[in-house]
C-alpha positions in Angstrom: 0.0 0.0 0.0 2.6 2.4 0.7 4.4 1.9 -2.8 3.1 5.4 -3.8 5.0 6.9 -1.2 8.1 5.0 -1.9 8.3 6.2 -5.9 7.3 9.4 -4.7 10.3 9.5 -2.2 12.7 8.6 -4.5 11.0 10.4 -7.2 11.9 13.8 -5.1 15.1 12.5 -4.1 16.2 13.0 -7.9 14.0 16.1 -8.7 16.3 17.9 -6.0 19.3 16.7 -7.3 18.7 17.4 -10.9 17.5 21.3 -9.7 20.1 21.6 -8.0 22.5 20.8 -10.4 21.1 22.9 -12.6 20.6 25.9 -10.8 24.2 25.5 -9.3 24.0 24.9 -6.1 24.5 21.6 -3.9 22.9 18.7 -5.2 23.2 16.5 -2.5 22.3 19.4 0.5 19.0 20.2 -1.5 18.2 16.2 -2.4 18.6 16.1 1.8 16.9 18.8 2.3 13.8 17.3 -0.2 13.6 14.2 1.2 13.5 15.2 5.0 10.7 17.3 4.3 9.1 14.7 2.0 8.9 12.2 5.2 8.8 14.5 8.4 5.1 15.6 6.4 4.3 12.3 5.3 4.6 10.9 9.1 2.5 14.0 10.3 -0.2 13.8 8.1 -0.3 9.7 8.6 -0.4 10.3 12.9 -2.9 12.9 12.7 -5.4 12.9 9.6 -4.7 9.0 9.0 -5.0 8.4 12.5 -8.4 9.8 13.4 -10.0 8.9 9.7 -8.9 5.5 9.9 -12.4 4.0 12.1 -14.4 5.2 9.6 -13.8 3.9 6.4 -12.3 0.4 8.4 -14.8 -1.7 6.6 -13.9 -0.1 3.1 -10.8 -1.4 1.2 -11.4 1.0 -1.6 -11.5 3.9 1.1 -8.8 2.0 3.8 -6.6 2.3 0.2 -7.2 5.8 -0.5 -6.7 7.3 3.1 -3.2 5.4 3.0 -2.4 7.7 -0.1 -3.4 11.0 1.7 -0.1 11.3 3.5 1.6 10.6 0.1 0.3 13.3 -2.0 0.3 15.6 1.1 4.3 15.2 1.1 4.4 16.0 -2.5 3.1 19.4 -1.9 4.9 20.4 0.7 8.1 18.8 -1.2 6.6 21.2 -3.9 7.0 24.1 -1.4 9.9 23.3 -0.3 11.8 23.1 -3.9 9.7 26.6 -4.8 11.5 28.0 -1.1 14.8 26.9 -2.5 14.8 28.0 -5.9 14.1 31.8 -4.8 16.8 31.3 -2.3 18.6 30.3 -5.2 17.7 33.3 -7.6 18.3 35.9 -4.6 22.0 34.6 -4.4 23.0 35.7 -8.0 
C-alpha cells in the first residue's frame, strides 16, 4: 500500500538533485533537504489525519486504500513548497 509513497520518495530525491545541479547549487544538501521534508510531512499527516480517519472507512478497502495515499500526495506538496523556497533562495544569491 505504501508503494506510492516510496516512488514518490525517491522520485523527489532525484527532482532535487537534478535542480540543483542545474541551478548550481549543492545537489546532495538540496536532495537532503527534499527528502527530510518529504517524510517528516508524510509521518504528520499519517499520525494525525490518517490516525483519526482510519475507524471510519475500516470496513472499506477502496476507502482503507485511499486514506493510505493522503499522506503521500500531502508530502508531495509540501516537497513542492519546499523546492519553490529553494529555488528563490537560489535566484536571490546571484
Amino acid at each position: 500500500m505504501l508503494h506510492l509513497a516510496r516512488f514518490a520518495a525517491i522520485a523527489v530525491l532525484v527532482w532535487f538533485y537534478m535542480t540543483a545541479k542545474e541551478k548550481g547549487e549543492s545537489p546532495i544538501n538540496w536532495a537532503i533537504t527534499g527528502l527530510i521534508g518529504y517524510w517528516i510531512t508524510w509521518w504528520m499527516v499519517k499520525l494525525t489525519v490518517v490516525s483519526a480517519l482510519s475507524g471510519m472507512v475500516a470496513k472499506n478497502p477502496t476507502g482503507t486504500f485511499l486514506l493510505v495515499q493522503i499522506p503521500a500526495l500531502c508530502a508531495i506538496g509540501a516537497a513542492f513548497l519546499i523546492r519553490k523556497k529553494l529555488l528563490a533562495d537560489a535566484a536571490e544569491k546571484d
